[in-house]
N, C-alpha and C positions, 0 to 999 in steps of 0.2 A: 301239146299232146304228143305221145308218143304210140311207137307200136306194141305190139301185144306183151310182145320179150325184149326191151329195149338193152342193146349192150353198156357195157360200163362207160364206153367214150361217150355213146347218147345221153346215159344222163347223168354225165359230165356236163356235157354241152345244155341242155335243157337246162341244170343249176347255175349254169353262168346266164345263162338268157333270164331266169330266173332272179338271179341274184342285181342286174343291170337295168333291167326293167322294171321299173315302181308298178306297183298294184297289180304284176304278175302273178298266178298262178300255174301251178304244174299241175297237169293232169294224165296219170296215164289211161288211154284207153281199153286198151282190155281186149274185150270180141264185139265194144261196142260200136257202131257206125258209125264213119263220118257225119254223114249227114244228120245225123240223131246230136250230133257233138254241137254241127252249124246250128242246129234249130236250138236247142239250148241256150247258146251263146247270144242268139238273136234275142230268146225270150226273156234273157236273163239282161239284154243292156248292154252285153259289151261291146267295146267299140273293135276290138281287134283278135286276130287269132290267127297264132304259128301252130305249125305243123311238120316237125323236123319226120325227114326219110332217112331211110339208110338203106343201105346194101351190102349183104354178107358182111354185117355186123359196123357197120362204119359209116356216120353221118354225111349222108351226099346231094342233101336237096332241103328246101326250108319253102313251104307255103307261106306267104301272108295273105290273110283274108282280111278287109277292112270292112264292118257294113255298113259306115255310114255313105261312103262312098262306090260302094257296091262295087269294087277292086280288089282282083285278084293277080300278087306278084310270085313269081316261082326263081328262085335262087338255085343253082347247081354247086353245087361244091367240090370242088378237086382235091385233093393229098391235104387232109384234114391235119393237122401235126397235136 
Protein backbone atom coordinates (compact mmCIF):
# COMPACT_ATOMS: atom_id res chain seq x y z
CA UNK A 1 0.00 0.00 0.00
CA UNK A 2 0.98 3.20 -0.56
CA UNK A 3 0.16 6.99 0.35
CA UNK A 4 -2.41 8.99 -1.05
CA UNK A 5 0.00 10.75 -3.76
CA UNK A 6 2.65 8.37 -3.99
CA UNK A 7 5.89 9.73 -5.82
CA UNK A 8 7.41 8.23 -8.88
CA UNK A 9 10.46 6.45 -6.73
CA UNK A 10 7.50 4.97 -4.53
CA UNK A 11 5.99 3.25 -6.95
CA UNK A 12 9.00 2.27 -8.53
CA UNK A 13 9.78 0.70 -5.42
CA UNK A 14 6.26 -0.84 -4.71
CA UNK A 15 6.60 -2.47 -8.66
CA UNK A 16 9.80 -3.99 -7.73
CA UNK A 17 8.38 -5.32 -4.43
CA UNK A 18 5.58 -6.17 -6.58
CA UNK A 19 7.33 -7.76 -9.28
CA UNK A 20 9.72 -10.05 -6.56
CA UNK A 21 7.18 -11.17 -4.39
CA UNK A 22 4.71 -14.02 -5.72
CA UNK A 23 1.08 -13.47 -5.18
CA UNK A 24 1.73 -9.72 -4.36
CA UNK A 25 -0.68 -7.16 -4.90
CA UNK A 26 -0.32 -3.38 -5.20
CA UNK A 27 -2.70 -1.44 -3.56
CA UNK A 28 -2.87 2.17 -3.39
CA UNK A 29 -4.76 3.76 -0.64
CA UNK A 30 -6.29 6.72 -1.17
CA UNK A 31 -8.08 8.67 2.03
CA UNK A 32 -8.54 5.11 2.96
CA UNK A 33 -7.37 4.01 6.68
CA UNK A 34 -5.05 2.01 7.79
CA UNK A 35 -6.75 0.09 9.87
CA UNK A 36 -9.67 -0.30 7.51
CA UNK A 37 -6.57 -1.83 5.03
CA UNK A 38 -5.57 -4.40 8.32
CA UNK A 39 -9.00 -5.44 8.86
CA UNK A 40 -9.44 -6.24 5.06
CA UNK A 41 -6.33 -8.12 4.76
CA UNK A 42 -7.37 -10.06 8.05
CA UNK A 43 -10.76 -10.75 6.58
CA UNK A 44 -9.67 -11.52 3.27
CA UNK A 45 -6.68 -14.31 4.54
CA UNK A 46 -3.68 -12.84 4.04
CA UNK A 47 -0.77 -13.78 5.53
CA UNK A 48 1.18 -10.53 5.12
CA UNK A 49 1.27 -6.81 4.59
CA UNK A 50 3.91 -3.95 3.45
CA UNK A 51 3.40 -0.58 4.01
CA UNK A 52 6.08 1.64 2.30
CA UNK A 53 6.52 5.46 3.85
CA UNK A 54 8.00 8.23 2.50
CA UNK A 55 9.03 11.68 3.28
CA UNK A 56 9.14 14.77 1.05
CA UNK A 57 8.59 12.43 -1.79
CA UNK A 58 11.17 9.70 -1.06
CA UNK A 59 10.76 6.15 0.31
CA UNK A 60 12.20 6.02 3.98
CA UNK A 61 10.43 3.33 5.97
CA UNK A 62 8.76 -0.16 5.10
CA UNK A 63 6.04 -1.86 7.73
CA UNK A 64 5.74 -5.55 7.70
CA UNK A 65 2.74 -6.74 9.31
CA UNK A 66 2.54 -10.69 9.53
CA UNK A 67 -1.06 -11.95 11.08
CA UNK A 68 -0.34 -15.22 11.41
CA UNK A 69 2.21 -14.32 13.84
CA UNK A 70 0.74 -11.21 15.15
CA UNK A 71 4.37 -9.39 14.27
CA UNK A 72 5.05 -6.15 13.56
CA UNK A 73 8.77 -5.14 11.72
CA UNK A 74 9.59 -1.51 10.84
CA UNK A 75 12.59 -0.94 8.36
CA UNK A 76 14.17 2.77 8.10
CA UNK A 77 15.61 3.50 4.94
CA UNK A 78 18.60 5.78 4.29
CA UNK A 79 19.65 7.52 0.64
CA UNK A 80 17.37 5.26 -1.23
CA UNK A 81 19.47 5.28 -4.81
Amino acid sequence: TTSRYPTQKTKALCKYFKNIINFAELFTRGSTKLSKIVKYCKDHKYKSLIVLHEYKGNPNGMLIKYFELNIEIYFRMIKMV
